[in-house]
C-alpha positions as CSV (number, residue, x, y, z in Angstrom):
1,X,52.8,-9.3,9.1
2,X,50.7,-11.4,7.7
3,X,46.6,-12.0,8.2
4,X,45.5,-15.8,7.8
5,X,42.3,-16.8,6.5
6,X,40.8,-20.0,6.1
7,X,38.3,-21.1,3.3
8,X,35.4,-23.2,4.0
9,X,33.8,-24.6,1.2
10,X,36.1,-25.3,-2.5
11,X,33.5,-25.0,-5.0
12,X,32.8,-22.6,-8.0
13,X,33.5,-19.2,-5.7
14,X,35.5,-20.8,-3.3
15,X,37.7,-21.3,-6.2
16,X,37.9,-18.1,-7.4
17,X,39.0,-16.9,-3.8
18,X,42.0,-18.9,-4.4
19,X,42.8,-17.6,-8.0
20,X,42.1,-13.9,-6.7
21,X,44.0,-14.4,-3.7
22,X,47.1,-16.0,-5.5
23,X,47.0,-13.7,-8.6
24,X,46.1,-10.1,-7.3
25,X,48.8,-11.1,-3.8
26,X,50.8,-8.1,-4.6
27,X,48.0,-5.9,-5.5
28,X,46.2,-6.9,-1.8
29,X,49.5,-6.5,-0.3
30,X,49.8,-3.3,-1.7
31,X,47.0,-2.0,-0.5
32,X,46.9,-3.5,2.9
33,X,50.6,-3.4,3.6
34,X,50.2,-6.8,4.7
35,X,50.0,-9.9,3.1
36,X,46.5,-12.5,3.2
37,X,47.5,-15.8,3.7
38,X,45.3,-18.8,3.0
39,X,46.6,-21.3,5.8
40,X,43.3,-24.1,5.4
41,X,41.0,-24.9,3.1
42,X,38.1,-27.2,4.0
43,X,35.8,-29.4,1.9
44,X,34.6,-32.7,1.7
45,X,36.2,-33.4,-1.2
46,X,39.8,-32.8,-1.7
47,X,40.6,-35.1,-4.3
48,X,38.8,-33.1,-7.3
49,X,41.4,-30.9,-9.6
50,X,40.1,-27.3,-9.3
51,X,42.5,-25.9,-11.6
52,X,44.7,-23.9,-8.6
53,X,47.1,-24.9,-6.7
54,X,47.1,-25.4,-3.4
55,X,50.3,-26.2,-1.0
56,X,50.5,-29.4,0.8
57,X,49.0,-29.4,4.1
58,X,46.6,-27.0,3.5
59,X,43.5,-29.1,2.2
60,X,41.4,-30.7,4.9
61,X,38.0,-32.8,4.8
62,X,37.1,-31.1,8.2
63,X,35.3,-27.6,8.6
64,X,36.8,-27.6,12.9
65,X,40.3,-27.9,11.5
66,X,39.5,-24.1,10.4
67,X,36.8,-22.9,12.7
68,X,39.6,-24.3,15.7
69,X,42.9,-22.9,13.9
70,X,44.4,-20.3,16.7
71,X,46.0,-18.5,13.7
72,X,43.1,-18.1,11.8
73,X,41.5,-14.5,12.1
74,X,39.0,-14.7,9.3
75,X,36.9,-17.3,8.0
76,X,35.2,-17.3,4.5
77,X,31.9,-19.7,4.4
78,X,31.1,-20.9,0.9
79,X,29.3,-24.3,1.7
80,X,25.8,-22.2,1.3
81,X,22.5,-23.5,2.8
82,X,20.7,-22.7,6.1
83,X,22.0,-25.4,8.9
84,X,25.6,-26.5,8.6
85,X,27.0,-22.4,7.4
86,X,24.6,-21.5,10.3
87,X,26.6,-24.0,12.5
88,X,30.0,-22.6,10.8
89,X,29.7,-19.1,11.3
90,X,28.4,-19.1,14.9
91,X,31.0,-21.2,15.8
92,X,33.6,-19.5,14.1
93,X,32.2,-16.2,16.1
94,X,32.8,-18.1,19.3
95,X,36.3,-18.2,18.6
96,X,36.7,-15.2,17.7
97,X,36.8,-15.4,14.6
98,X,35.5,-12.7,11.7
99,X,33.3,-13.8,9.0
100,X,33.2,-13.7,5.0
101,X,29.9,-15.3,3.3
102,X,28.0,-15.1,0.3
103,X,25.0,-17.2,2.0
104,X,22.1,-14.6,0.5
105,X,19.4,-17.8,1.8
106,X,21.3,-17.7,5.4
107,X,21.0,-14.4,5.8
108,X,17.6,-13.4,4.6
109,X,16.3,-16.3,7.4
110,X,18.7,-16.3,10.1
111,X,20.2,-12.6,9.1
112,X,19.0,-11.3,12.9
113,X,20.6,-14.2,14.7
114,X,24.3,-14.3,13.0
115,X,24.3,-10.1,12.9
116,X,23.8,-10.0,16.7
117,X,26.1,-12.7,17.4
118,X,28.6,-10.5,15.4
119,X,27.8,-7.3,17.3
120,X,27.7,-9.4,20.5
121,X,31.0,-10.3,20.1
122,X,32.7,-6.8,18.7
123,X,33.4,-9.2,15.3
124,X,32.9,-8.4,11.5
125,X,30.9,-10.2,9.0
126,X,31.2,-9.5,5.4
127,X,28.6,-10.3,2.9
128,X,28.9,-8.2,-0.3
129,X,29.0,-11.1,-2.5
130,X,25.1,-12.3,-0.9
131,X,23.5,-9.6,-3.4
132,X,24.4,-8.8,-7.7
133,X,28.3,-11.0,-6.8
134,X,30.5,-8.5,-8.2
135,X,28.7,-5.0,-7.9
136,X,29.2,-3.2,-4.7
137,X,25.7,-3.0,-4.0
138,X,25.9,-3.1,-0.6
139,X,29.0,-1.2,0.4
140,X,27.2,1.7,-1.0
141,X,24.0,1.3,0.9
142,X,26.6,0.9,4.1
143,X,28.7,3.8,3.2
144,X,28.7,6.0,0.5
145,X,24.3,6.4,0.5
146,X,24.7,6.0,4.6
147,X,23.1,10.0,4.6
148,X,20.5,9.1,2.5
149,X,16.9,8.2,3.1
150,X,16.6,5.3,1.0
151,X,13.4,6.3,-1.4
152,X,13.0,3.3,-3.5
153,X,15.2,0.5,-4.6
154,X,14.7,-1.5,-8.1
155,X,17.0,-4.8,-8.6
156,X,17.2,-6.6,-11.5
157,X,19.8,-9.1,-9.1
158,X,18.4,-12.8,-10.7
159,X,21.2,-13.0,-14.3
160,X,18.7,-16.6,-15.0
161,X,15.6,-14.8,-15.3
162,X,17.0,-11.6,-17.0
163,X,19.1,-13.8,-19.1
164,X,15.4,-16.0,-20.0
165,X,13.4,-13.1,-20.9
166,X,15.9,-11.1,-22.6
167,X,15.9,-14.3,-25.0
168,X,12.3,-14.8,-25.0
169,X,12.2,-11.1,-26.7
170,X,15.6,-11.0,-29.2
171,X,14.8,-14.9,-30.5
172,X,10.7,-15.1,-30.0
173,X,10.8,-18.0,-28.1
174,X,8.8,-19.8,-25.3
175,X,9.6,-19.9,-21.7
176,X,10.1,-23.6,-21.9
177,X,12.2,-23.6,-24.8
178,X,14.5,-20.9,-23.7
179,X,14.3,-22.4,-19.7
180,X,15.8,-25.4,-21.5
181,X,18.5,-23.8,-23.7
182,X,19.6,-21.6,-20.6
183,X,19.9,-25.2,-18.7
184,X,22.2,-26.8,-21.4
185,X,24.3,-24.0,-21.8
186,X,25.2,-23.7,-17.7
187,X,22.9,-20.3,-16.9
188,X,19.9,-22.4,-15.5
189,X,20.2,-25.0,-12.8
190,X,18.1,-28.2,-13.8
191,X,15.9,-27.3,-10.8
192,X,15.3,-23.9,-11.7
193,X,12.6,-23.3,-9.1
194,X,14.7,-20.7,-7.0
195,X,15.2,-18.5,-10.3
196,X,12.6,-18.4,-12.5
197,X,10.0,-18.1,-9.0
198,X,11.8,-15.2,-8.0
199,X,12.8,-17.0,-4.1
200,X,16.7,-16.5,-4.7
201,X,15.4,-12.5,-6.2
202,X,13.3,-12.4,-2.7
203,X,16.3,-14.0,-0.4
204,X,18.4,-11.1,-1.6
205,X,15.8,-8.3,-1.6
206,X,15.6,-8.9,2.0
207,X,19.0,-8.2,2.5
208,X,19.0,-4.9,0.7
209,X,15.5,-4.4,2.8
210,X,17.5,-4.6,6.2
211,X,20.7,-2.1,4.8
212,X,18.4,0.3,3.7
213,X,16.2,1.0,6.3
214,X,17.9,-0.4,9.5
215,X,15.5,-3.9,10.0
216,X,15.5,-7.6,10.8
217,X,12.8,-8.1,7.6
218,X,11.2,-11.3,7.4
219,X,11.4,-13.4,4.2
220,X,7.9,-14.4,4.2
221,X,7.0,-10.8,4.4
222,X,8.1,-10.2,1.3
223,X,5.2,-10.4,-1.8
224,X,7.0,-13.5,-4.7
225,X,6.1,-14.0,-7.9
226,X,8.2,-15.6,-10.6
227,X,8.3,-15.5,-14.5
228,X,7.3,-18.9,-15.6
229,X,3.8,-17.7,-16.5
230,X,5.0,-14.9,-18.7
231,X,4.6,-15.9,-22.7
232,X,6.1,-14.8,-25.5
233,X,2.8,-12.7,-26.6
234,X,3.1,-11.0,-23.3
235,X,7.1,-10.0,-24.5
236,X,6.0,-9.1,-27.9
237,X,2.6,-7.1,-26.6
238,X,4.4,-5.1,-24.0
239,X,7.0,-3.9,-26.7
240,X,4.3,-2.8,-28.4
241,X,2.9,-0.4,-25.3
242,X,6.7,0.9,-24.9
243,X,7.8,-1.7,-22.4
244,X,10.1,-4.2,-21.5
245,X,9.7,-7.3,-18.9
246,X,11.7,-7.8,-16.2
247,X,11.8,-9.7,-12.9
248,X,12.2,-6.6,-10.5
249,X,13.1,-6.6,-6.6
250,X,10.9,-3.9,-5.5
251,X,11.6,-1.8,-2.0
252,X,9.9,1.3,-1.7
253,X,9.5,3.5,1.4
254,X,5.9,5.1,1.2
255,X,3.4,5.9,3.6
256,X,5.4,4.9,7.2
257,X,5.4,1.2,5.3
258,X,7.5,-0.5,3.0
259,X,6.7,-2.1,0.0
260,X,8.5,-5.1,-0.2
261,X,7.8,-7.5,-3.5
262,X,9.0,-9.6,-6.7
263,X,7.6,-9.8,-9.4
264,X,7.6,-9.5,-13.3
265,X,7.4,-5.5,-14.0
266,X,6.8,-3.6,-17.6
267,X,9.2,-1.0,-17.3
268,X,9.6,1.7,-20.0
269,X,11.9,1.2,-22.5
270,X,13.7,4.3,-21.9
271,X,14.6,3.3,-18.2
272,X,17.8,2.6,-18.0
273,X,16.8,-0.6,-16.0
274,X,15.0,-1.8,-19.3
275,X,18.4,-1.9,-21.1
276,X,19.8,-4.4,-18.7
277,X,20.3,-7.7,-20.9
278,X,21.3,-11.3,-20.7
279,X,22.9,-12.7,-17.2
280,X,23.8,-8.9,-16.4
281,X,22.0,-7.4,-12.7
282,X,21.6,-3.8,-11.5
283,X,20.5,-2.3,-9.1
284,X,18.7,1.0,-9.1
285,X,17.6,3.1,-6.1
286,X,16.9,6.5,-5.0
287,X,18.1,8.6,-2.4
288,X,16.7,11.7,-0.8
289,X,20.1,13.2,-1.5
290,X,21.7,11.8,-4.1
291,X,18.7,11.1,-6.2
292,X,19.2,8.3,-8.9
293,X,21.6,6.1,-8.9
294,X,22.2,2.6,-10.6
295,X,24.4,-0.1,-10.2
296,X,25.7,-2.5,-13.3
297,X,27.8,-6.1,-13.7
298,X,28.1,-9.4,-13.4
299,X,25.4,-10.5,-10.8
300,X,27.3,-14.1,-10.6
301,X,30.3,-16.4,-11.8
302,X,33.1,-17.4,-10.2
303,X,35.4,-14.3,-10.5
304,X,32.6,-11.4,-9.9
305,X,31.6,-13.0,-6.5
306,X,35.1,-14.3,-5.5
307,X,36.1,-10.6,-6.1
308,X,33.3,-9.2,-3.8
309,X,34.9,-12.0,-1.0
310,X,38.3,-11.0,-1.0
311,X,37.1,-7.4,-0.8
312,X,35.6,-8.0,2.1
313,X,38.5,-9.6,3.3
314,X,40.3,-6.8,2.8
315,X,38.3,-4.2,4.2
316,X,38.3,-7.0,7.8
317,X,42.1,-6.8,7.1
318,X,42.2,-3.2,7.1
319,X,40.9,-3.3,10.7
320,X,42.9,-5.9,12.1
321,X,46.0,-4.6,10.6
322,X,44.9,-1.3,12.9
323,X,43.9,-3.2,16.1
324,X,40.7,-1.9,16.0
325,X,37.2,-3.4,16.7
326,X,34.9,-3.4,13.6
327,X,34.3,0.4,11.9
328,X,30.6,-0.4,10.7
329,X,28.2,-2.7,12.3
330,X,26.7,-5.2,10.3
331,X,23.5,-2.8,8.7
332,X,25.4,0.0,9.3
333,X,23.0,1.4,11.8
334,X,23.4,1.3,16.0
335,X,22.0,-1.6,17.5
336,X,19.7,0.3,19.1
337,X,18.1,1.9,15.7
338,X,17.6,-1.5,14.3
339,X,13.7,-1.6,13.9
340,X,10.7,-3.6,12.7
341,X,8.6,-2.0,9.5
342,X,5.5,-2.1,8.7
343,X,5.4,-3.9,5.2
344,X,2.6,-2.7,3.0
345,X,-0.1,-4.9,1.9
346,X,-0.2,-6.2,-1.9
347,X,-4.2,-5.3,-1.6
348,X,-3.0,-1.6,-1.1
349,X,-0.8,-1.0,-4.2
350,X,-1.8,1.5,-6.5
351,X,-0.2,0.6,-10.2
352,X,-1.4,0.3,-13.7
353,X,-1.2,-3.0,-14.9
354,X,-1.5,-5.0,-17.9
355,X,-3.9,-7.8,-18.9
356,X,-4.2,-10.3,-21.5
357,X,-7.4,-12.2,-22.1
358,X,-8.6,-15.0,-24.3
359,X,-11.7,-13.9,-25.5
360,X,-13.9,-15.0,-27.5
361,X,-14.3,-13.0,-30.7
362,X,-17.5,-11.5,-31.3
363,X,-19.2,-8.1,-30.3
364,X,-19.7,-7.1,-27.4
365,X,-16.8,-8.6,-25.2
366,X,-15.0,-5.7,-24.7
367,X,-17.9,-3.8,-23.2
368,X,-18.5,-7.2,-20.9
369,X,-15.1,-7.0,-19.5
370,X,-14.7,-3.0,-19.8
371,X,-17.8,-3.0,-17.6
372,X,-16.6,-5.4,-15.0
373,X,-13.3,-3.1,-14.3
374,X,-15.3,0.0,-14.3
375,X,-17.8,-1.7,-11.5
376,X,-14.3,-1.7,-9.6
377,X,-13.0,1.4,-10.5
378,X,-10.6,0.5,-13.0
379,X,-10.0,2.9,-15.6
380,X,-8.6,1.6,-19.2
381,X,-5.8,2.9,-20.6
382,X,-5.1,1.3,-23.9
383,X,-6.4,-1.9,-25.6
384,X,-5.0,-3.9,-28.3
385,X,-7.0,-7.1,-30.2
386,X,-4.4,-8.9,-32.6
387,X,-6.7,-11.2,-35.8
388,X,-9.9,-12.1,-36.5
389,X,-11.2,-15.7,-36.0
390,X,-15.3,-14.6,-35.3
391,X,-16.3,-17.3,-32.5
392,X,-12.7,-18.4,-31.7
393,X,-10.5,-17.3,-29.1
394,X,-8.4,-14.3,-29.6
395,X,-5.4,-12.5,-27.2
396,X,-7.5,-9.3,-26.0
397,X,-4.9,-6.8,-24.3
398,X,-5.7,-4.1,-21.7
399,X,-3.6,-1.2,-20.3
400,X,-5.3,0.3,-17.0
401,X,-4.4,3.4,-15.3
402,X,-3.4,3.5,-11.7
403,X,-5.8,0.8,-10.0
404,X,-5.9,-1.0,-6.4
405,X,-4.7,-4.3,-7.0
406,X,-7.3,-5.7,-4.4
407,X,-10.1,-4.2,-6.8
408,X,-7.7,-5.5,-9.8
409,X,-8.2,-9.3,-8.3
410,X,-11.8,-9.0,-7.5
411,X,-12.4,-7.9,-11.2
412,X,-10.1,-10.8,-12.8
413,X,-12.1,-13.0,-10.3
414,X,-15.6,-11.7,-12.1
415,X,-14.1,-12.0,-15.9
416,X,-12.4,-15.3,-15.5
417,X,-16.3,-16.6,-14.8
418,X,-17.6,-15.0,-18.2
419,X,-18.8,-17.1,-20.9
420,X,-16.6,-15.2,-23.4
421,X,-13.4,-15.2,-21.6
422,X,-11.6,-18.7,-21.8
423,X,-8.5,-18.9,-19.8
424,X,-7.0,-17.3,-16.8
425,X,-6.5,-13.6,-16.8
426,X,-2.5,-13.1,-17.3
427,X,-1.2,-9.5,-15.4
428,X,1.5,-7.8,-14.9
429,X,2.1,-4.6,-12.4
430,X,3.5,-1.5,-15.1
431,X,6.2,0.6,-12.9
432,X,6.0,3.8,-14.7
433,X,8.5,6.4,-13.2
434,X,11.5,4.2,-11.9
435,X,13.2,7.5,-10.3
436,X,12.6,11.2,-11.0
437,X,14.2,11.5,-14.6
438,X,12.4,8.5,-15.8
C-alpha cells in the first residue's frame, strides 16, 4: 500500500518536504507500514534546479492537476498567503482531500472557515509547521497538555527579532545596524515589517490562542507591538536591572478573559525564556497540571518546518492506513465547545514597566516626573541617571512596581509635555514571574 500526496508550492519548505520524504522513506515506511508517495508537485515555475530530484512527470505548472488527482489523498499547501491557499485548501476539501499547511497568516484570518470546512467534511488538516517550524508546539497543546487548563503561554516564536536583539546586546549595536546585517546575511527579509512589528509573532499567537482554549480568536484582537523602537541603551539598561529583552507572544487566562498581546518584554535573566538566543524560538506555558513547561528549536529553515509537514503527513497516514475518519478535530476540542473569549483590555493590565526619559539635567526633574506617576498611582521601583552634562539631555531610567497601564499612558501623556523632558517616553511592560519556579 501506498498513500499519495501531492505538493503544492516548490519553494524553500516545499523543498525540504521532498528531501525528507526521499531521504527518511524507509524511516516513514517503517513507521507507517506503508510507504508516502509524492505523485505531483505543483508550481509555477518548474524550470529552477532545487537541488532534488524529482521523476519525470511529476512537476506541473497547475495547482488543479493536484487538487483534481483521484489518487491523491493528501495535499500539502506551501504557496502561503490569504487568497489563492484559501482557494487551494477548500477546494482540495471538496474533493475529499486532507490537508497539510504551514500558512500561520491563513489560519490566524480565515482559521474558522477552513477548520469547519474540515470538520464539515470528516477531513484532517495538519498545521504544526504554522507555529516555532520544527518544535511540536502544537501537537502538545492537542494532545499530550489536552487535560490541562492552559494558565499562561509565553513564545519567543519570531528567530528575526530574537536573532536582532540578541545581537543588539552581545555586539552593542543599533537596531538599524544589526536590522541590516541580519538582511545581508539571509535572517531578515528586505521588508522586514512582518518581523520586527511583531504581525508574523501575532498571526501565530492566534493560533496557539484557539488550541489552547477551544476559540475562533480574532487577529485584530490581539494587542501588536514590534521592536524597532527598542535601542541599544534600553539593552544595555535592562541588563543592568537583571533583565533581558525579548519579543514575547503573551496568552494568559485570568479573570474569565484572556490576555492576548506582543510585545517587547524584560524578562529576568534567570528565566529560562531569557536564555533563548539568536534565530532559536520557545515556547513556554503553564498548565494546571503539568505546571511549567518549555519548548526549544529551530523556529524556521527549510528542514525544521519540512520536518513538522511530513509529520503531519504521517500522523493523516496513520489514519488512512486504518480506515478511519480523523482522531482529533482540528483544536482538539468538539465542535460544540468551540467558544468566543472575552480578550482583556490593554487599559486593564497590571505590570511593572520600564521607562527611559531624556531629561534635562538639572535639580529637580526627578521629583517633576516622580510627582506626575504618583498623581496616577504609580509607584517607583528603581531609578538609574547614567553622566552629567548640567542643562543637556541625559537617559533618566525608571523601574515601577505593578501599575495600570491605562494610568501608565495617561502619566507618559503628562511628562512628554514637560519642559524638562525632551523626547518621547520609551516603555517596556517587565513580566516578572514567567511560571511558578521563576
Amino acid at each position: 500500500m501506498a498513500i499519495n500526496v501531492g505538493l503544492i508550492g516548490f519553494g524553500t519548505v516545499g523543498t525540504g518536504v521532498v528531501r525528507v520524504l526521499k531521504e527518511n522513506a524507509s524511516v516513514i515506511r517503517d513507521k507507517l507500514g506503508c510507504e508516502v508517495s509524492l505523485k505531483r508537485i505543483a508550481d509555477l515555475d518548474t524550470k529552477t534546479d532545487r537541488g532534488v530530484k524529482v521523476e519525470k512527470g511529476v512537476l506541473t505548472e497547475n495547482a488543479d492537476d493536484v487538487i483534481n488527482d483521484p489518487d491523491i489523498a493528501i495535499v500539502i499547501e506551501l504557496i502561503g498567503g490569504t487568497t489563492v491557499a484559501k482557494d487551494i485548501i477548500l477546494k482540495a476539501f471538496e474533493k475529499g482531500k486532507h490537508v497539510v499547511t504551514a500558512n500561520k497568516a491563513l489560519l490566524s484570518t480565515h482559521g474558522a472557515e477552513i477548520f469547519q470546512a474540515a470538520s464539515s467534511k470528516s477531513l484532517a488538516i495538519g498545521f504544526e509547521a504554522s507555529v516555532g517550524g520544527g518544535i511540536p508546539i502544537l501537537k502538545a497543546l492537542r494532545e499530550g497538555l489536552s487535560a490541562n487548563r492552559i494558565e499562561s503561554i509565553y513564545g519567543i516564536i519570531n528567530g528575526t527579532a530574537n536573532y536582532i536583539l540578541t545581537k543588539m546586546e552581545s555586539e552593542g549595536r543599533k537596531f538599524e545596524e544589526v536590522l541590516a546585517s541580519a538582511q545581508e546575511k539571509g535572517y531578515a527579509e528586505l521588508d522586514p515589517t512582518y518581523d520586527v512589528e511583531g504581525i508574523d509573532t501575532a498571526h501565530k499567537l492566534a493560533i496557539l490562542i484557539n488550541l489552547a482554549y477551544g476559540t475562533y480568536s480574532r487577529l485584530d484582537s490581539i494587542y501588536t507591538e514590534g521592536i524597532s523602537r527598542i535601542t541599544e541603551l534600553d539593552v544595555r539598561f535592562a541588563k543592568e536591572f537583571g533583565y533581558r529583552i525579548k519579543l514575547l507572544a503573551i496568552a494568559k487566562a485570568s479573570d474569565g478573559a484572556i490576555e492576548a498581546r506582543v510585545h517587547p518584554t524584560m524578562v529576568p535573566e534567570s528565566h529560562p525564556l531569557a536564555k533563548v538566543d539568536g534565530v532559536f524560538n520557545a515556547v513556554f506555558l503553564h498548565g494546571n497540571a503539568v505546571g511549567d513547561t518549555m519548548f526549544y528549536g529551530r523556529g524556521a529553515g527549510m528542514m525544521p518546518t519540512a520536518s513538522a509537514v511530513v509529520a503531519d503527513v504521517m500522523d493523516i497516514s496513520r489514519d488512512i492506513v486504518k480506515g478511519s475518519p480523523p482522531r482529533l478535530t482540528p483544536l482538539s476540542y468538539s465542535e460544540k465547545a468551540i467558544k468566543g473569549v472575552k480578550i482583556k483590555d490593554m487599559d486593564d493590565l497590571e505590570l511593572p514597566y520600564y521607562l527611559r526619559f531624556s531629561a534635562v539635567d538639572k535639580p529637580g526633574v526627578l521629583s517633576k516626573i516622580s510627582g506626575v506617576l504618583g498623581s496616577h498611582n504609580i509607584s517607583i521601583s528603581s531609578v538609574i541617571q547614567k553622566g552629567r552634562r548640567l542643562g543637556e539631555a541625559v537617559p533618566l531610567v525608571i523601574t515601577t512596581h505593578n501599575a495600570l497601564e491605562k494610568e501608565l499612558r495617561l502619566a507618559m501623556a503628562e511628562i512628554e509635555k514637560l519642559d524638562v523632558v525632551l523626547d518621547r517616553v520609551m516603555f517596556i511592560r517587565i513580566e516578572e514571574s514567567l511560571g511558578a519556579a521563576y
